[in-house]
C-alpha positions in Angstrom: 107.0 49.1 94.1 103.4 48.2 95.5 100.7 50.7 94.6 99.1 52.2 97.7 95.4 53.5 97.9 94.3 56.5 99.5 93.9 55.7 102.4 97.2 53.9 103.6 98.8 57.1 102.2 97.1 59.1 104.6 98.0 56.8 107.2 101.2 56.2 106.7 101.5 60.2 106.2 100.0 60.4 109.8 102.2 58.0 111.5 104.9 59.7 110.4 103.6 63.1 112.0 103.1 61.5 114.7 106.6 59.6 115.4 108.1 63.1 114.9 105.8 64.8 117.0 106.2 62.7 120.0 109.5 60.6 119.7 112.1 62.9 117.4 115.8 63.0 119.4 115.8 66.8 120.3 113.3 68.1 122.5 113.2 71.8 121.5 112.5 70.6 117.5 109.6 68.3 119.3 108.1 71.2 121.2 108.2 73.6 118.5 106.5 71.2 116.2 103.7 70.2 118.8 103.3 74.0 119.6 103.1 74.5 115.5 100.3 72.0 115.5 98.7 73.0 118.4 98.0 76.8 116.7 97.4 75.1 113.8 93.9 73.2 115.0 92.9 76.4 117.1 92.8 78.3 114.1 91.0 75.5 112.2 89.1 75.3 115.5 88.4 79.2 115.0 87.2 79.1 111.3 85.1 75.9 112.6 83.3 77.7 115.0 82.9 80.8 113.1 81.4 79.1 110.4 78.9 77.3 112.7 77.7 80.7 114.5 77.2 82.0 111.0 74.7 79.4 110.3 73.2 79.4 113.6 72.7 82.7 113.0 71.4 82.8 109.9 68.8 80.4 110.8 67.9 81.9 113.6 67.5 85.4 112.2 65.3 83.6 109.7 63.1 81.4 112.2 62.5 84.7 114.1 61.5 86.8 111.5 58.5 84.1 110.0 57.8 83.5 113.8 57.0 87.7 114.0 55.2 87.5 110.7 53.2 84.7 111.9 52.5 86.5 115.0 52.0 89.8 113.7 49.8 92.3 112.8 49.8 93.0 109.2 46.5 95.1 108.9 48.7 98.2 109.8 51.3 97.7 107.2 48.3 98.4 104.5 47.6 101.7 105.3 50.0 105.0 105.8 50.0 107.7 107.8 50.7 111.2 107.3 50.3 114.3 108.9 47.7 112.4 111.2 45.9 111.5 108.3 44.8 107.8 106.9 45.8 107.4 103.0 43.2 105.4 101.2 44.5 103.7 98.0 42.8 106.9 95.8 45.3 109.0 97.7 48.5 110.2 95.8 49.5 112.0 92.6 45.9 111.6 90.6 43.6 113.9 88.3 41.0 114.9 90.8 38.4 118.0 90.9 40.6 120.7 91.2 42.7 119.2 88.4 46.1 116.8 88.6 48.2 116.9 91.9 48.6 115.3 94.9 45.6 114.4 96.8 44.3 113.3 100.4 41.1 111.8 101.5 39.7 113.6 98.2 41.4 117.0 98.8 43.5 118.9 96.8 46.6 119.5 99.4 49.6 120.7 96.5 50.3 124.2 95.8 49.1 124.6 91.8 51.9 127.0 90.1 48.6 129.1 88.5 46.4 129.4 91.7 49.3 130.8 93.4 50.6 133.5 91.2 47.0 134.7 90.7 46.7 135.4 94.7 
């Protein structure tokens, strides 16, 4: 027996497919196996082309994403607003004047538990 490489094994596994698929003796058995390979590539076809969207997808989500960073304004991302007012980095849960609590532009605006029950 003669050893055979890869490659003529896959060739000579081809050839045979394809003597079945176009010259086998009963016609029906022929159609049914082209129809079987025909479904057979669409849905490699399929997975091909989903996989390809994916990654044109992908890289165009990320291409537009550092194209709107580098376009963009990032100065407004550094500052909050609330309640119509600007937060300045002091702003937040700090010990202030009027004691620890939550402060805006340097005022007390959190209800303290003792000022309240006193009132």
């Amino acid at each position: 027996m003669k050893f055979q490489c890869t490659p003529q094994s896959l060739g000579f596994g081809v050839g045979k497919v394809m003597r079945f698929l176009i010259f086998d003796s009963k016609p029906l058995v022929r159609w049914i196996a082209r129809l079987t390979l025909l479904v057979l590539l669409l849905i490699a076809g399929a997975y091909f082309v989903h996989w390809f969207i994916s990654f044109f997808m992908s890289f165009l989500s990320l291409g537009l994403i550092l194209w709107a960073i580098g376009k963009g304004d990032l100065s407004k991302l550094s500052s909050k607003k609330e309640g119509g007012l600007r937060l300045t980095s002091a702003d937040g849960y700090r010990y202030g004047e009027a004691g620890y609590g939550y402060y805006i532009n340097g005022y007390r605006i959190d209800a303290d538990a003792d000022n309240t029950a006193s009132h």
